[in-house]
C-alpha positions as CSV (number, residue, x, y, z in Angstrom):
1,X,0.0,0.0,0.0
2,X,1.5,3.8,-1.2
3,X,1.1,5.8,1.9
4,X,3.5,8.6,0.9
5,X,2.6,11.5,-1.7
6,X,3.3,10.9,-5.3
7,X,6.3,12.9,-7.0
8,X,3.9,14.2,-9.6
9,X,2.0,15.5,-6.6
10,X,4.7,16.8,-5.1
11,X,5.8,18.6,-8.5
12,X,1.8,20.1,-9.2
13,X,2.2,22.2,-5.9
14,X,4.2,24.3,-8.0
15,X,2.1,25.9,-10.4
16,X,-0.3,28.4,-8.3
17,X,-3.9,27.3,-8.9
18,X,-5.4,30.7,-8.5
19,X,-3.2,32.3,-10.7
20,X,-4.5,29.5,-13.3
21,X,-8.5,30.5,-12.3
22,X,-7.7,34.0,-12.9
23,X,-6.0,34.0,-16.2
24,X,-9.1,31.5,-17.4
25,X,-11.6,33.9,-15.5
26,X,-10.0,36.4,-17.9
27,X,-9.9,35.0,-20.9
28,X,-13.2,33.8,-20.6
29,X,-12.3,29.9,-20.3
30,X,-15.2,27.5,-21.4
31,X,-16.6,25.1,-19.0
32,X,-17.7,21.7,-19.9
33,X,-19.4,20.3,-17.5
34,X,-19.7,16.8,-18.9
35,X,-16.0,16.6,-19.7
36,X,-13.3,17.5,-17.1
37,X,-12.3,20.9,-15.4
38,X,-9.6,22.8,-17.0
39,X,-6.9,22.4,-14.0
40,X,-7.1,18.6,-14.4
41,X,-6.7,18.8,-18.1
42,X,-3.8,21.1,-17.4
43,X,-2.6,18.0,-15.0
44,X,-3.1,15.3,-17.5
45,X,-0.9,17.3,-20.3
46,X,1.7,18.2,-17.6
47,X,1.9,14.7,-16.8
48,X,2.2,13.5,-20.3
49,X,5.3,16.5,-20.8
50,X,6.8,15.1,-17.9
51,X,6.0,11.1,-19.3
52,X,7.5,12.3,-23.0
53,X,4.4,11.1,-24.2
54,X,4.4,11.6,-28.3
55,X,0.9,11.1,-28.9
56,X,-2.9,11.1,-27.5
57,X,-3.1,7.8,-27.9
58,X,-0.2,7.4,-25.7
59,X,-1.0,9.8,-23.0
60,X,-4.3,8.3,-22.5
61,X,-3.0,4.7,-22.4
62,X,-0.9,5.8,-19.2
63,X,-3.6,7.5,-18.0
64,X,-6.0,4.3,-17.8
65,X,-2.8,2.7,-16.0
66,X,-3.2,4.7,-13.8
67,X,-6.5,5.3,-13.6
68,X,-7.0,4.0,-9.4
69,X,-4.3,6.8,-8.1
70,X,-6.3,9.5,-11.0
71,X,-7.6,11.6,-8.4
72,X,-4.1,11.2,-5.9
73,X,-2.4,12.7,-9.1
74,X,-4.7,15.7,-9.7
75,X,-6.5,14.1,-12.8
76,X,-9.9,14.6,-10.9
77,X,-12.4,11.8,-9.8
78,X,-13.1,10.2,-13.6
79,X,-10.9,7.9,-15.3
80,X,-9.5,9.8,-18.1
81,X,-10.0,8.4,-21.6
82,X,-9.7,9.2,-25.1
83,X,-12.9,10.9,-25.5
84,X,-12.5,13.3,-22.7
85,X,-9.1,14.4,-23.8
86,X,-10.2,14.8,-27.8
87,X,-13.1,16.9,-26.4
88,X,-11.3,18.8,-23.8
């Protein structure tokens, strides 16, 4: 059982969240609500920098390996697929 943080978790502290709302709030970000938020798409493509993923296909195949510790890493409560990356 992982009982410490994860060093993707560790590395998303960085980036200040409200900073991030307020740029959006500015330039009027759109919201989906049947897809996911835009600070947890904003995880999944920082992840797949960090991964050196090449392609969508890829990113998302990580992401549904790792799709119990999804919400520990910041990617929100949903398994990510495909479909929600295409349409976010």
């Amino acid at each position: 059982m992982h009982i410490e943080t994860f060093v993707f978790a560790q590395i998303v502290q960085f980036p200040p969240q409200m900073l991030f709302r307020r740029i959006l709030a500015k330039y009027n970000g759109r919201t989906n609500e049947r897809s996911m938020s835009h600070w947890n798409y904003f995880m999944v493509l920082m992840f797949g920098q960090l991964m050196n993923c090449e392609s969508l296909r890829e990113l998302t195949f990580i992401a549904i390996a790792h799709a119990k510790n999804s919400e520990h890493l910041g990617f929100g409560p949903k398994p990510i697929n495909r479909q929600m990356l295409s349409k976010a």
